[in-house]
N, C-alpha and C positions, 0 to 999 in steps of 0.2 A: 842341296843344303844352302842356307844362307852365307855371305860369305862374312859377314860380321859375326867371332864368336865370342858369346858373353864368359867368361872366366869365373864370375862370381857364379852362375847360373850354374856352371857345371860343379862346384862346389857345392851348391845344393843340392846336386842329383846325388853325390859321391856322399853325400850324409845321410843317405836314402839307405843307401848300400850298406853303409855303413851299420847304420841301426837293424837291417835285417839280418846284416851277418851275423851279430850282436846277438841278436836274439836266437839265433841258431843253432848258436853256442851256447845258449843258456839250460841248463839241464833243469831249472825250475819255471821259467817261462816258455811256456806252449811245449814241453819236450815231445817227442814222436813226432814234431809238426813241424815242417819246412816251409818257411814261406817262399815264396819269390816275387817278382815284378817285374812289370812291362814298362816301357818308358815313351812315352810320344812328343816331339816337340812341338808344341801350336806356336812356335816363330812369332810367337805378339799378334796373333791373327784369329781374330775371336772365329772367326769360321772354320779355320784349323782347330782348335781348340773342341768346339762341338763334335767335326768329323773324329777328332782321334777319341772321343765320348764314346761314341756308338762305336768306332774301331774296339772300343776295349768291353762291351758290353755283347758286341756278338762275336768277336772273334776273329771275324773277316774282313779284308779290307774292301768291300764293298757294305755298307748297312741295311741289316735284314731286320725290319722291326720282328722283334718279338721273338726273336732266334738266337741263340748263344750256342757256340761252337767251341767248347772250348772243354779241354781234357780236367784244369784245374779250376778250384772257386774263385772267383771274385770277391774278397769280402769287404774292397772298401778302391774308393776313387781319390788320391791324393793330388790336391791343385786344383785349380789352375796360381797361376800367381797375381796376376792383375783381376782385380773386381768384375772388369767388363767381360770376361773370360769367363769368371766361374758364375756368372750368372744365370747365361743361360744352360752351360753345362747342370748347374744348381736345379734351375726347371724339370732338364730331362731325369736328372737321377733322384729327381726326387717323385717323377711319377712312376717310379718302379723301385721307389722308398732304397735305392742303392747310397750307405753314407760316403758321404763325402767331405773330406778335412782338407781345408787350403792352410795353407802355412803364410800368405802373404794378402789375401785378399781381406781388403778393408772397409768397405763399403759400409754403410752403419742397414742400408736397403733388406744386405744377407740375415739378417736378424729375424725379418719376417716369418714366423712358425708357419705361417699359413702359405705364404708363397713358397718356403724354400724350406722344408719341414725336414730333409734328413741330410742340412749345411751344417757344419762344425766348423773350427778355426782356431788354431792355438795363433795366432796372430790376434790382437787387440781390433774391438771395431775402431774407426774414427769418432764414435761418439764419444768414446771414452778418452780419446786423444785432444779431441775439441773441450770438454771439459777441463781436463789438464792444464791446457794451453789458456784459457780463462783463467783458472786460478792463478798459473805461472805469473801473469801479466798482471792481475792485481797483488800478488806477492810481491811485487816489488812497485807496486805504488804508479803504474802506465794507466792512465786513465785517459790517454788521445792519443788513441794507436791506428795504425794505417794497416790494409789488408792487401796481397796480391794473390791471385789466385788461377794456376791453370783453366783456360774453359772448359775441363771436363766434368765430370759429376764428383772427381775425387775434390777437385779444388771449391767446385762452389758451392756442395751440402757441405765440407768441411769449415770454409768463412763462413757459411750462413750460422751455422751448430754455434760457433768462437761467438760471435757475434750478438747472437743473441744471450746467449752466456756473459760475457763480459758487460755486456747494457743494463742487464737484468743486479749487477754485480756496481753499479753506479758509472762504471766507464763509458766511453761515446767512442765514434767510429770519425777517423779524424776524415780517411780517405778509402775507395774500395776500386781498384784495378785488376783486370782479368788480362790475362797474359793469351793473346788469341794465336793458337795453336793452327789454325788455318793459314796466316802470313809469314812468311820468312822472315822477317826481324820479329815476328812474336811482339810487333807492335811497343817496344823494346824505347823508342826515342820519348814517347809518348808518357809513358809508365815512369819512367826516371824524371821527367819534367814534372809531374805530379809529385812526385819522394823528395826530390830536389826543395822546391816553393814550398814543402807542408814543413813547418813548426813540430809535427808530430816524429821521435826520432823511434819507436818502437813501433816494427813493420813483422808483421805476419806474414810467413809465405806460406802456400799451400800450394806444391810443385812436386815434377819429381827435376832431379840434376838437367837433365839431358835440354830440358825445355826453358829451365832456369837459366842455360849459360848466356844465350844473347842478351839477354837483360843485365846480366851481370858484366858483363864486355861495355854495356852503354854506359851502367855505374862506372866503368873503371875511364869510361872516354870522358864522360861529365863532372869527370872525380868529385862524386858526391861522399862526405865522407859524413863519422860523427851520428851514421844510423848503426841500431840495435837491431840485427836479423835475426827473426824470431822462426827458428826451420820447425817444417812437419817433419814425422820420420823419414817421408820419402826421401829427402836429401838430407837430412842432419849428420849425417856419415857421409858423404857422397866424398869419393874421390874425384870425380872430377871436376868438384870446383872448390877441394882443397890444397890445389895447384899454387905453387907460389906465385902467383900473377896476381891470386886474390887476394892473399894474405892481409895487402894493407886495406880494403873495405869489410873482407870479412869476420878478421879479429876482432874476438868480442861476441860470435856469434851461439846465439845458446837455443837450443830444441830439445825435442823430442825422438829418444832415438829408441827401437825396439830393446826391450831386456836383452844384454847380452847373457849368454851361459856358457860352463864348460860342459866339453864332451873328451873323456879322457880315452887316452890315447887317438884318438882322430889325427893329429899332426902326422904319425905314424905309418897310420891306413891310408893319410894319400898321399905320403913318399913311396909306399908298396905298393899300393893298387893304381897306383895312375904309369907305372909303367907299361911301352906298347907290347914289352915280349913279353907280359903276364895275360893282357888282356888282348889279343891280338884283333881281336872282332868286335872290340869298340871303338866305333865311327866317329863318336865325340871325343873318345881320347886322342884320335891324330889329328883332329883339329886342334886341340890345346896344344900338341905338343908341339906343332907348327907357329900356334901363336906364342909360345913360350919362349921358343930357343929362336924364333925366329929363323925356321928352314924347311925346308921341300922335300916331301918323302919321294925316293927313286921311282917309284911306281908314276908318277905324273911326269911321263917321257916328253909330250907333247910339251907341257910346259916349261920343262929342261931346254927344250931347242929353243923355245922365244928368251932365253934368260941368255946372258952375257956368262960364263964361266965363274962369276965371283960367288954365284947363287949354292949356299951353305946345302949341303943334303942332311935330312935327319937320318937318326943312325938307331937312336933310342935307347943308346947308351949314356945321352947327357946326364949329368950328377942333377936331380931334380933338388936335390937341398939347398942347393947353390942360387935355386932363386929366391926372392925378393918381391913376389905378387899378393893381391887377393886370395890367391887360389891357395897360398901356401898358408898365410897370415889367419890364426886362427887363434887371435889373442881378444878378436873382439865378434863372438861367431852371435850373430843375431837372427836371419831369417835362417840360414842355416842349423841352427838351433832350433827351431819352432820347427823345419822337416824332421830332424832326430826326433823331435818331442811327439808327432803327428806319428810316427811308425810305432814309437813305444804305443801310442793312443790304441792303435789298430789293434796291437797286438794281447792288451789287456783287455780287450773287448773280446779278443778271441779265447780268452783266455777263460775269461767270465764264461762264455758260452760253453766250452771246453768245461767247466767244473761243476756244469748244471745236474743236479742230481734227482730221476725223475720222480716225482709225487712233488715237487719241489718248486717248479720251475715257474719262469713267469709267463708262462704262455696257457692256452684253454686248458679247463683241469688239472691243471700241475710240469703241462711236459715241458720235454726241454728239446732244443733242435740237435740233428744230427751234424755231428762238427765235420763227417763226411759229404755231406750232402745236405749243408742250411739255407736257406733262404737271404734274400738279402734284409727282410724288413726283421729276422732275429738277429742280425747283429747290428742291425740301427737301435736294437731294441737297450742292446751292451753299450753301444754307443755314447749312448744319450746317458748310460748309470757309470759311466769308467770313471774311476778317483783312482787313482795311485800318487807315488812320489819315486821321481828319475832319480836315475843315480847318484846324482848331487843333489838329490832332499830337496826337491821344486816340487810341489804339488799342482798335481795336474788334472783336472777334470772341465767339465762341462755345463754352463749353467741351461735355467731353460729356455735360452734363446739363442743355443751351439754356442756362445763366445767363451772362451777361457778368461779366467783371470788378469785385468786385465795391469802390466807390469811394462813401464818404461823406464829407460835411464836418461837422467839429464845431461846433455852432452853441452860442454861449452868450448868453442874452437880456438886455440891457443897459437900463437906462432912459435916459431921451436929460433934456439938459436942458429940451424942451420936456414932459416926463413921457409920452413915447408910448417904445416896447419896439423895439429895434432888436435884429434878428440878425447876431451879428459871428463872423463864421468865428476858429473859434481852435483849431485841428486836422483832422485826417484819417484816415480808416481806408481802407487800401488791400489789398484779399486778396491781388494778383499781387507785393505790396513781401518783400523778404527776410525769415524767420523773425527773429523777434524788433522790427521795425520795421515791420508794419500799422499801432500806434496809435502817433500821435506829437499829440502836444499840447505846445501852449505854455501854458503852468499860471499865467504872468506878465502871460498877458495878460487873464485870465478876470476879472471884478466878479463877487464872491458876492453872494446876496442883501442882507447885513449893508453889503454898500457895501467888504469888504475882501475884499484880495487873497489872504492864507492860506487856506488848502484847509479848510473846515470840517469836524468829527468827525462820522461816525454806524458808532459803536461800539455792543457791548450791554457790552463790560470793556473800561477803559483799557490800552494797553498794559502789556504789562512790562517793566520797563525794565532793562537790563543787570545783572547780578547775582540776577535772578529767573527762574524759569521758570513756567509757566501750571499749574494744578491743574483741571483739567475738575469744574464742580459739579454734583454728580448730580441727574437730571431735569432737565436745562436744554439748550438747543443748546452746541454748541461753542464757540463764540463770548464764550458768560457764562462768565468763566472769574473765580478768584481768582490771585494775586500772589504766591509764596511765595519767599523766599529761599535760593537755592542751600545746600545742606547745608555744612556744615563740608569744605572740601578741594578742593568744586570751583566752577566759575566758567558764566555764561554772559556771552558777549560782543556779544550780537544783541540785541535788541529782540523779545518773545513767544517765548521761547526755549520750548519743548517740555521738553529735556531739559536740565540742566546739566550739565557735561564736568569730568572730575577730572582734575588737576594733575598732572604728572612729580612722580618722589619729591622731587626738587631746586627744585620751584617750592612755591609757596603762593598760594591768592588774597589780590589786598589788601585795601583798606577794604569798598570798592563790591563787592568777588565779582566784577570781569567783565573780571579779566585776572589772568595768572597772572603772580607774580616771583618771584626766586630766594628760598629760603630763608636767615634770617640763619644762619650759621655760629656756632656755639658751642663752645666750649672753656675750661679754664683755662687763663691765658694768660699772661705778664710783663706786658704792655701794660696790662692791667686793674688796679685798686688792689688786689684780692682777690688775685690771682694774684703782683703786684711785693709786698704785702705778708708772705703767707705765704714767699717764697724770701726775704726779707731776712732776716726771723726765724729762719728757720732756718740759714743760711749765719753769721749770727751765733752762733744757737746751738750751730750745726756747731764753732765758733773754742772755745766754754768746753771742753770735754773736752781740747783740745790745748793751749788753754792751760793747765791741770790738769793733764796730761801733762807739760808743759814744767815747771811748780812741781814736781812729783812726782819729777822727775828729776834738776832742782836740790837738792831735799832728802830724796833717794832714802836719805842715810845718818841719816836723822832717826828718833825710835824712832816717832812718830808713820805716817810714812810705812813704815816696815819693819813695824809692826803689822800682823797680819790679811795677809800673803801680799802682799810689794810688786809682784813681777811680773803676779801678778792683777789686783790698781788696775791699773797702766798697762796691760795689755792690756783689763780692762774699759773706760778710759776711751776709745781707740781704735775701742773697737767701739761707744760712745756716739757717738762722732765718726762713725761709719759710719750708724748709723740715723739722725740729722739729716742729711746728707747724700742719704741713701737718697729723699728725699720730694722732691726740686729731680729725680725722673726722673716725678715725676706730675702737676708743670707743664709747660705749652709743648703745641704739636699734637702730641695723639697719634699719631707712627708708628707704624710693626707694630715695629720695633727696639724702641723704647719698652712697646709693649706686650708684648714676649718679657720685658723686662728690670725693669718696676720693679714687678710683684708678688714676683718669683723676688726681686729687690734687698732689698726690705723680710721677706722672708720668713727669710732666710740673716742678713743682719742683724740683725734681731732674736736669732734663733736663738743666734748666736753670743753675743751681749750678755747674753741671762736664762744660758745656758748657762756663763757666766763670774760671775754672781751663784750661780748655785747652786753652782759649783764654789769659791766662796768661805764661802757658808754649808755646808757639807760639810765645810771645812777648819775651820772654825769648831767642827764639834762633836768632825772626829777629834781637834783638836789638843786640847780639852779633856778628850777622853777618854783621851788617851794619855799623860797626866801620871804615869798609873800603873805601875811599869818590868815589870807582869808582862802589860799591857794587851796585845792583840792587835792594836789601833790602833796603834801604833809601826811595823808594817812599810808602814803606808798615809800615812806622813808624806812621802814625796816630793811634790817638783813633777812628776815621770812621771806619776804618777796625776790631776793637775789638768789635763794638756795630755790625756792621754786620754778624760776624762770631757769635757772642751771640743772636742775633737776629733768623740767620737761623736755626742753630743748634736749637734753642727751638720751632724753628715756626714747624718743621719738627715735633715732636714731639706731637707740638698741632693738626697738621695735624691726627695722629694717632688716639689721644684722641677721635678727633672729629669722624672721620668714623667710631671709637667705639662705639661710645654713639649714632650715625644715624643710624646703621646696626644691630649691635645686644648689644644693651646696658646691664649694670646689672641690676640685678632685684632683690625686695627681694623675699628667699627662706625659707619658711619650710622647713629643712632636717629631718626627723624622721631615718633615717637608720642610720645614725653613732651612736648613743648612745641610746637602748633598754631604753624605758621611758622619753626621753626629746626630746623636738622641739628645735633643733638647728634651731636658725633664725639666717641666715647668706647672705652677699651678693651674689648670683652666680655671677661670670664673665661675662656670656652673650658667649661671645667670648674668648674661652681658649687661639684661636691662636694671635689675639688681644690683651690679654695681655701679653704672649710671647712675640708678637713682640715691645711692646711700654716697657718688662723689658730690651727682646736683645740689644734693640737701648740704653740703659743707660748703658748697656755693652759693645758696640760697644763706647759710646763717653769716657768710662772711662779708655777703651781699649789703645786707640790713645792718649791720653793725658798721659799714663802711656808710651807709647813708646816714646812720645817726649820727655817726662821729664827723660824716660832714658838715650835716646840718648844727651840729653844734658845736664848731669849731670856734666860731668869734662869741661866745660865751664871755664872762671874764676871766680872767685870764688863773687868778690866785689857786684855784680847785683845779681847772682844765686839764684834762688828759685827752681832751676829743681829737687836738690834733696831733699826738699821737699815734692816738687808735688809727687815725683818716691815713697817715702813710703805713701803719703795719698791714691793714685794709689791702690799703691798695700793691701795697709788696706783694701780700699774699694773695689775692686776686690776678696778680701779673704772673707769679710762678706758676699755677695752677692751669690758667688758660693758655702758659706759655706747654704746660706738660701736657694737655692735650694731643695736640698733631705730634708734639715729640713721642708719645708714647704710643700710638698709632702707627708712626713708620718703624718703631724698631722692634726686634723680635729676640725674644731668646734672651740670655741674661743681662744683655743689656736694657732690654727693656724693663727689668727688674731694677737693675740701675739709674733708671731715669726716675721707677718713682721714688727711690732712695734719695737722690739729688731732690726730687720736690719736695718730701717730705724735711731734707735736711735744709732747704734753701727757705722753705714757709716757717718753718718752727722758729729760724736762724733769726728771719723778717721779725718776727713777733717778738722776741725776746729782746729785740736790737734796739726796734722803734720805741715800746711803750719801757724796758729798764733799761738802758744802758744809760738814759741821762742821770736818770734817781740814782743809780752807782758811782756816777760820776762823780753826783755832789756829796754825797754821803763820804766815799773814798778820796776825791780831792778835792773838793770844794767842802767841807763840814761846815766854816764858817757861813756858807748859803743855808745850812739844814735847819731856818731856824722861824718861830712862827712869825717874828719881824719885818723876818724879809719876805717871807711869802705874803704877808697882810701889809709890805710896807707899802706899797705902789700896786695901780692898778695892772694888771695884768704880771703882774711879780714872777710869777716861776716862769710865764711865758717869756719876761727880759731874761730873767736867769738863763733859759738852755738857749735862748738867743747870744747869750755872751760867753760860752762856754767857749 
């Protein structure tokens, strides 16, 4: 025998017993039927392993193909424990269809129907543990995780499985190290220098203990601290590296550990059966009890004599309760468990077989095998159909690729206050549980290494955080990403957003970019000081022309007021009162009413107003011209000819309006582009060139009226209003060409604004220039209002407003 004995191992043999005894005593399972078993150790030596195969298939300890020697049935081959064992054991007993249920082998390979067609396993595959372990890792938000891995097949289909899971899952692989099982430091300095320099703090291991310790010795020499070990089951329990030597790198550490179960009474059964004067002819019980109590049974004379007198003898009377092992500790029975579960398996298969009733059966025509004398391929046949539920209500059976159900517990490793490493269950991964509910963790109850409860980073980029989206840096994983913020207009609202999302026309993002709100609303308004200020101004300014009207009318028989064509003043002032007015339709929300009405408004109003200035400058030069009685101006001295030329001149006008408003009328507009976050509602024009041509034509008539009235400025002086008209001309020429480019560079209600100002500064011009001086005189000069003085001296009213 070997001289290293495993303690936990014989504890699994002893749960073997256990369950057959169990059932022996069971008066409703298999009753009249006694099982028993044979036990062979394969010592971790796959070629042992094979030979004690065929030991237990013929009988003999030499292998006779095709010969079984033996008084009782074979109904099934329990083990091997390690993968690479039941492998090829898996081949042979499967060419003579004999089942076979390991309780530890993990290999995802044993799956194969077609290679390995009568393998079972109440142990989980590792595919199902690698999935796990993917989810585990994006459950807590690791997307640059590093991997170590034994060179055997357990470790590197196990990281390949994780791996491509997790990538597939948006994460990246920060680092990938194999732990070479060929060198005595396990290449151990190397592996750590890599964990050490990586940024990545969640590490994967896929190990069993024994292989893992050097590495973890280099960890404790390079005191790397501050990583998240992420165990397979192999070690996620592992006593020997929750030594308190580890404690300070491996607190914090969280895996995958097989479903623990109870088995009641077991504590029991190996206080009683593991004594040597019970079982005197078990080989494996004196070596426990050697390794137990630590002593030498009398029978090893030879070794007595090399020993100094202090060397303890076994007696096998020591109080087995009084220890404190693996062997005894049955608080956390996991593979142990899975052999209990694998005897029950057997023996409800035999059970199955045993209750076969013939016409019934599933074999040719109905029969059923004899439970004397069955085959092995009828009860791979139960095998394959076993459902029951153990004693504690675990349900147990077989899918069709031999694995059980497959059930781990999440173990996270704690320091105790004595500084020794306790496994504290703190979730579950169940494969039979409802999509979306296999991994369930309690996250509140987990101790990181750091001694705190928040979930540590192992990022290669910080998130993004709402308002940003990710930019992928070229040459790097996925993973190293940059930060950018959302472009102008759209938003993201998640956390590592990929893409940002653009806005409804009616929304805006806000400060942060990672939610959209309404747009403010913009307009010239009353409510606003800009908006109440320009409508008082002018509704007052609207008031001087009527009031001028009303003076003009009172002293409509004044030579002042009869000068220069009286019905023209008053119908000019009117129409001054009309273009103030006109500019109270370009405040307030723009409707579509509004926007049919107050270009067409200001257009026809003005129209009429310069068309009444120039039909005054016109009367201004016939009347000077027709002083002559043989003059051809004398039949052009009516008023007919001033309502006509005011008439056309504005009908031209209306003309314009109108095919604007038939063809391509205004409309209201949403503008969102001038100003990032508001809806300018504004009129469009409809027609750019339309309204050009209905401003050109108020520039065209104010054009002509400014050239008559220049041209007939030095007239004489008594009648003259020309030069008047030549500065209200040129006022209003000046505001108009001044409002051009002004109203061009701005946008939005102030641009509305600026034609209010033109409107309110031209009208302003026109009322100033040609009455303000006739008010003058009238209001304070009266003794001027007189035909005297205007007929006294040549150019008379032109000295008057000279002397004012």
């Amino acid at each position: 025998m070997f001289s290293r004995f495993a303690i936990q191992n014989y504890q699994w043999m002893q749960s073997m017993v256990f369950a057959i005894e169990e059932i022996n005593r069971d008066l409703t399972l298999l009753p009249n039927i006694t099982l028993g078993f044979q036990v062979y150790d394969s010592c971790k030596i796959h070629q042992r392993a094979l030979e004690g195969t065929l030991w237990m298939l013929t009988g003999r300890d030499e292998a006779v193909p095709n010969y079984r020697c033996q008084k009782s049935q074979l109904a099934a081959v329990v083990g091997d424990a390690a993968s690479l064992s039941s492998i090829p054991m898996a081949r042979l007993l499967g060419a003579f269809r004999y089942p076979q249920i390991s309780y530890f082998s993990t290999h995802p390979l044993l799956s194969d129907r077609i290679q390995f067609p009568s393998f079972f396993r109440t142990v989980p595959s590792d595919a199902f543990q690698s999935l796990g372990l993917a989810q585990l890792v994006m459950h807590f938000g690791w997307t640059w995780v590093g991997f170590l891995a034994v060179s055997n097949d357990y470790g590197q289909q196990g990281v390949q499985m994780v791996k491509e899971e997790i990538v597939k899952a948006g994460a990246c692989v920060a680092f990938s190290e194999t732990i070479l099982t060929d060198r005595a430091d396990r290449n151990a300095i190397h592996i750590v220098k890599v964990i050490k320099n990586s940024i990545a703090n969640a590490v994967i291991v896929f190990s069993i203990d024994s292989v893992l310790v050097p590495v973890m010795d280099e960890v404790l020499r390079q005191d790397v601290m501050g990583k998240i070990w992420i165990a397979s089951e192999a070690w996620s329990t592992s006593s020997l590296l929750s030594q308190q030597k580890y404690a300070g790198i491996l607190s914090g550490t969280i895996g995958f550990a097989l479903h623990s179960g109870e088995m009641p009474n077991f504590k029991e059964f190996l206080l009683i059966n593991s004594q040597p004067t019970r079982i005197p002819d078990d080989i494996f019980l004196k070596q426990f009890w050697e390794m137990a109590f630590g002593c030498k049974w009398p029978e090893q004379e030879a070794l007595l004599r090399s020993q100094d007198n202090r060397t303890k003898l076994c007696t096998g009377t020591d109080n087995l309760g009084s220890l404190q092992n693996l062997y005894t500790d049955v608080t956390n029975l996991r593979v142990t468990y899975n052999v209990y579960n694998t005897i029950y398996a057997i023996a409800h298969a035999l059970q199955g077989l045993r209750s076969c009733q013939q016409g019934r059966g599933p074999f040719l025509l109905g029969t059923c095998a004899d439970v004397a004398n069955f085959q092995p391929w009828q009860v791979l046949h139960y095998v394959r159909n076993v459902h029951f539920y153990n004693k504690v209500g675990k349900e147990i059976f077989f899918d069709e690729n031999g694995n059980s159900p497959a059930q781990y517990d999440i173990v996270n490793w704690r320091q105790s206050a004595e500084g020794s490493i306790r496994h504290i269950k703190v979730g579950s991964y169940d494969s039979n549980a409802p999509p979306g509910q296999h991994l369930i963790i309690n996250i509140s109850a987990i101790i990181w290494g750091s001694g705190d409860v928040q979930v540590p980073l192992s990022v290669c980029s910080h998130s993004c955080h709402p308002g940003y989206r990710k930019v992928i840096r070229e040459g790097v994983p996925r993973c190293c990403f940059s930060c950018v913020l959302c472009p102008p207009g759209e938003v993201s609202n998640q956390t590592d957003a990929a893409e940002c999302s653009r806005c409804s026309w009616d929304h805006w993002p806000n400060a942060r970019q990672d939610q959209c709100v309404p747009r403010t609303i913009e307009f010239l308004s009353y409510e606003e000081p800009l908006g109440a200020t320009l409508a008082a101004v002018n509704i007052i300014f609207s008031l001087i022309p009527i009031a001028s009207l009303g003076l003009f009318t009172y002293y409509r028989n004044t030579p002042i007021v009869k000068a220069n064509n009286r019905s023209l003043s008053l119908l000019l002032l009117l129409a001054l009162s009309l273009c103030f007015l006109c500019s109270l339709t370009f405040i307030g929300y723009p409707s579509p009413e509004k926007c049919l009405l107050r270009q067409a408004a200001f257009g026809i109003s003005f129209a009429f107003c310069i068309s009444c200035v120039l039909v005054k400058t016109i009367t201004v030069v016939i009347a000077f011209n027709a002083t002559n009685p043989n003059s051809a101006f004398r039949g052009w001295m009516g008023p007919q000819l001033s309502y006509i030329v005011i008439s056309a001149c504005t009908l031209i006008q209306v003309l314009v309006c109108v095919s604007w408003l038939l063809l391509s009328p205004p409309f209201l507009e949403y503008n969102t582009h001038i100003h990032p976050g508001k809806i300018i509602v504004e009129c469009n024009e409809g027609s750019p060139i339309a309204f050009w041509c209905m401003l050109g034509y108020l520039g065209l008539l104010a054009t002509i009226s400014f050239l008559v009235a220049f041209l007939a400025r030095n007239l004489p002086d008594s009648f003259n209003e020309a030069k008047f008209i030549t500065f209200s001309m040129l006022a209003f020429l000046s505001v108009w060409l001044s409002f051009i480019p002004a109203y061009l560079s701005t946008r939005g209600k102030y641009m509305v604004a600026m034609e209010i100002f033109a409107i309110l500064s031209s009208s302003s011009a026109l009322l100033a220039c040609i009455f303000f001086p006739k008010c003058y005189v009238i209001l304070v000069r009266p003794e001027l209002n007189s035909k005297e003085t205007l007929m006294g001296r040549k150019g008379g009213q032109g000295k008057i407003i000279k002397g004012l």
